[in-house]
Residue frames as a rotation matrix with the C-alpha (Angstrom) as fourth column:
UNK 1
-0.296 0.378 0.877 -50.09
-0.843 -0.536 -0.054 -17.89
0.449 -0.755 0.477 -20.12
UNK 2
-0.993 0.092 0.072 -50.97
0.047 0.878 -0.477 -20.47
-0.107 -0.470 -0.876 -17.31
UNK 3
-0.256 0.964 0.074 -54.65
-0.754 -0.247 0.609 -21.26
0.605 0.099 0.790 -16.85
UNK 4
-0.856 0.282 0.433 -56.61
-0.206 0.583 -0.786 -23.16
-0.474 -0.762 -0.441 -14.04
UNK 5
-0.433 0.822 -0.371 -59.82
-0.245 0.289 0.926 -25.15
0.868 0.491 0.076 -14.45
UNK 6
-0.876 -0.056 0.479 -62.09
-0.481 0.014 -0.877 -24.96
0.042 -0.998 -0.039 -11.63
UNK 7
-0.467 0.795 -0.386 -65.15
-0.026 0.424 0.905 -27.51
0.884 0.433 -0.177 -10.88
UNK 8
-0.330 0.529 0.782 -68.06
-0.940 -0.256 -0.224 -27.27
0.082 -0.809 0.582 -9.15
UNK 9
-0.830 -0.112 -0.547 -68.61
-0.152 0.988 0.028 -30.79
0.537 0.106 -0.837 -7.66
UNK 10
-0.983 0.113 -0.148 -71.52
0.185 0.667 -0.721 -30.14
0.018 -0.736 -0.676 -5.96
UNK 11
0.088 0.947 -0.310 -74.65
-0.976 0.021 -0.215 -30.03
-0.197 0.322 0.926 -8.41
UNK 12
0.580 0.368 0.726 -75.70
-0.295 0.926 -0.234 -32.46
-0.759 -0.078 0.646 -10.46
UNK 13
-0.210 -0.960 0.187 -73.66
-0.461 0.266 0.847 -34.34
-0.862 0.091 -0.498 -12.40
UNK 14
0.056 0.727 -0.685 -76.01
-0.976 -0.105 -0.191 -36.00
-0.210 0.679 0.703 -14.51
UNK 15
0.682 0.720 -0.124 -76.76
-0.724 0.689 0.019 -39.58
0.099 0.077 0.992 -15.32
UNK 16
0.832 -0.459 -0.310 -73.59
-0.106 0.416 -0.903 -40.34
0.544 0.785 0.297 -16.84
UNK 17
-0.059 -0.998 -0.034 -71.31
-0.089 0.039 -0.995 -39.81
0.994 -0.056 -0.091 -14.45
UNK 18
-0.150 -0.181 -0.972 -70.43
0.543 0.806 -0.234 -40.93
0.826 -0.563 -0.022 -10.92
UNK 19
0.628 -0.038 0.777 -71.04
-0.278 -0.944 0.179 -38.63
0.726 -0.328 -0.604 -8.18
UNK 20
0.994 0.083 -0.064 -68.61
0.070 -0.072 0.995 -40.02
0.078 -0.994 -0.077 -5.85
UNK 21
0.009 -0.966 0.257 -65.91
0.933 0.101 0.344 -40.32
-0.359 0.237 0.903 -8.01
UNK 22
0.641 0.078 0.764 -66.79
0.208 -0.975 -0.076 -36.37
0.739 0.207 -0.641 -8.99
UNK 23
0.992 0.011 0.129 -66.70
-0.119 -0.334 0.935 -35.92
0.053 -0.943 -0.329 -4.89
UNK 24
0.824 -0.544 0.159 -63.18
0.417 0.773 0.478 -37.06
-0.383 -0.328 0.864 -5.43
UNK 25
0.366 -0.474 0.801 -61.76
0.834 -0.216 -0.508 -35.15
0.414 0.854 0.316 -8.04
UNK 26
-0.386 -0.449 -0.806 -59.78
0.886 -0.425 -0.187 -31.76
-0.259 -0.786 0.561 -6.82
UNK 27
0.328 0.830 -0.451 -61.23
0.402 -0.555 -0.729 -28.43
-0.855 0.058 -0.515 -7.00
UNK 28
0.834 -0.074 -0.547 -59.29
-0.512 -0.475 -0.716 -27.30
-0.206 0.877 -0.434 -9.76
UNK 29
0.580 -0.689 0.435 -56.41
0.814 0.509 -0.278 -28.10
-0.030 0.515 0.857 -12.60
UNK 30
0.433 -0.406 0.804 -53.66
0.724 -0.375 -0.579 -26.43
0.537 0.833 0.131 -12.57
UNK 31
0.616 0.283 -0.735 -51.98
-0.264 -0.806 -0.530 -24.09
-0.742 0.520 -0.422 -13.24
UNK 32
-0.107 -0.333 0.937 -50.68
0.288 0.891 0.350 -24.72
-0.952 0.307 0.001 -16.56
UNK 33
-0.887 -0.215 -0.408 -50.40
-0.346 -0.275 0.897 -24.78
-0.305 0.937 0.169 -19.98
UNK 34
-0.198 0.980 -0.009 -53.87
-0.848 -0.176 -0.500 -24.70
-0.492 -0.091 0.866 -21.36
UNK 35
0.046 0.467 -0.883 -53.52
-0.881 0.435 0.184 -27.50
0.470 0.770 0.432 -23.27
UNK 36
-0.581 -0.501 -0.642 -52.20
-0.100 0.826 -0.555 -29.74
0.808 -0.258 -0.530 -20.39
UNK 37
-0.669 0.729 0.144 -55.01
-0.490 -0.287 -0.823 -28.48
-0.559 -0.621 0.549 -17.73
UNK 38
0.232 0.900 -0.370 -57.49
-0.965 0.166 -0.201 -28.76
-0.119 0.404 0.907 -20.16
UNK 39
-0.010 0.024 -1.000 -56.36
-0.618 0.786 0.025 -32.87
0.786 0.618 0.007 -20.63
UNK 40
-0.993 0.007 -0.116 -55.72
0.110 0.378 -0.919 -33.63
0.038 -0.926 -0.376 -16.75
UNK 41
-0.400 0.914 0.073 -59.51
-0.818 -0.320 -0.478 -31.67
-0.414 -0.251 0.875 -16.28
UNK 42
0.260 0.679 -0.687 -60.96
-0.943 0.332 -0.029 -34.43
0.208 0.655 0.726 -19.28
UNK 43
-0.190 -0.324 -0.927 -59.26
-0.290 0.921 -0.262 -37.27
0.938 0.219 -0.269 -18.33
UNK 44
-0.946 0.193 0.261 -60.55
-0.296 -0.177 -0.939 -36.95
-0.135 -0.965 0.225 -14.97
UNK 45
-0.107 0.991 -0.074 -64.44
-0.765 -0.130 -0.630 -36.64
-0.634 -0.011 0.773 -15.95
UNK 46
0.357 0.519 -0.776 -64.19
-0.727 0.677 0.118 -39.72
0.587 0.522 0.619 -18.30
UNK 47
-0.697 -0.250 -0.672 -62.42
0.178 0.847 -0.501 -41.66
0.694 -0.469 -0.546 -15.42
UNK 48
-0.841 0.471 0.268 -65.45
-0.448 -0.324 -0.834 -40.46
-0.305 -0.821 0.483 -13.39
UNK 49
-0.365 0.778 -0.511 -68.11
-0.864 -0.078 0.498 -42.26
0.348 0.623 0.701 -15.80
UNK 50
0.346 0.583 0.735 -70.55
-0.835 0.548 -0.042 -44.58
-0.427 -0.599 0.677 -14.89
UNK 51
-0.860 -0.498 -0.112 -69.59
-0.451 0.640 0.622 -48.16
-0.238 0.586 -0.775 -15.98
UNK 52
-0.271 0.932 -0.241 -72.37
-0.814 -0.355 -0.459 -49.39
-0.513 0.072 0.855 -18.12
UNK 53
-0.643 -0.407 0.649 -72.76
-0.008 0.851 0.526 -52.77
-0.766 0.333 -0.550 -18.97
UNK 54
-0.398 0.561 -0.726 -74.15
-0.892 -0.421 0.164 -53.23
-0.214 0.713 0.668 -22.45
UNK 55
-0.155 0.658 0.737 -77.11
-0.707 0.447 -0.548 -55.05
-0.690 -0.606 0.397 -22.96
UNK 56
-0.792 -0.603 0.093 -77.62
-0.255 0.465 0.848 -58.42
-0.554 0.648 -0.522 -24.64
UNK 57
-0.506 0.592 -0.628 -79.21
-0.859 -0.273 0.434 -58.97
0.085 0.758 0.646 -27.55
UNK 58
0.631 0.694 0.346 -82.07
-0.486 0.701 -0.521 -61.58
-0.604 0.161 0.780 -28.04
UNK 59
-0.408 -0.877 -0.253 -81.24
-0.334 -0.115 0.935 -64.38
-0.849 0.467 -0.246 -29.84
């Protein structure tokens, strides 16, 4: 069976992730084989993450 993945892009998003690069993303995946929806859908939202520079240590 095919399956779609539909996101709401316009709550919050939460710390972690970008809201304009959300605002960007299309309203849904698919249709599709659930396992190939469901990887376009995830590989989206972690290319949507804030970049976070990590922090340096004392020395």
């Amino acid at each position: 069976p095919l399956v779609c993945i539909y996101l709401n892009k316009y709550g919050k998003v939460g710390p972690h992730l970008d809201h304009q690069r959300i605002q960007q993303l299309p309203d849904h995946f698919g249709p599709g084989r659930a396992s190939s929806v469901l990887q376009q859908c995830v590989q989206a939202c972690v290319g949507s993450l804030l970049t976070i520079k990590p922090q340096s240590s004392p020395a």
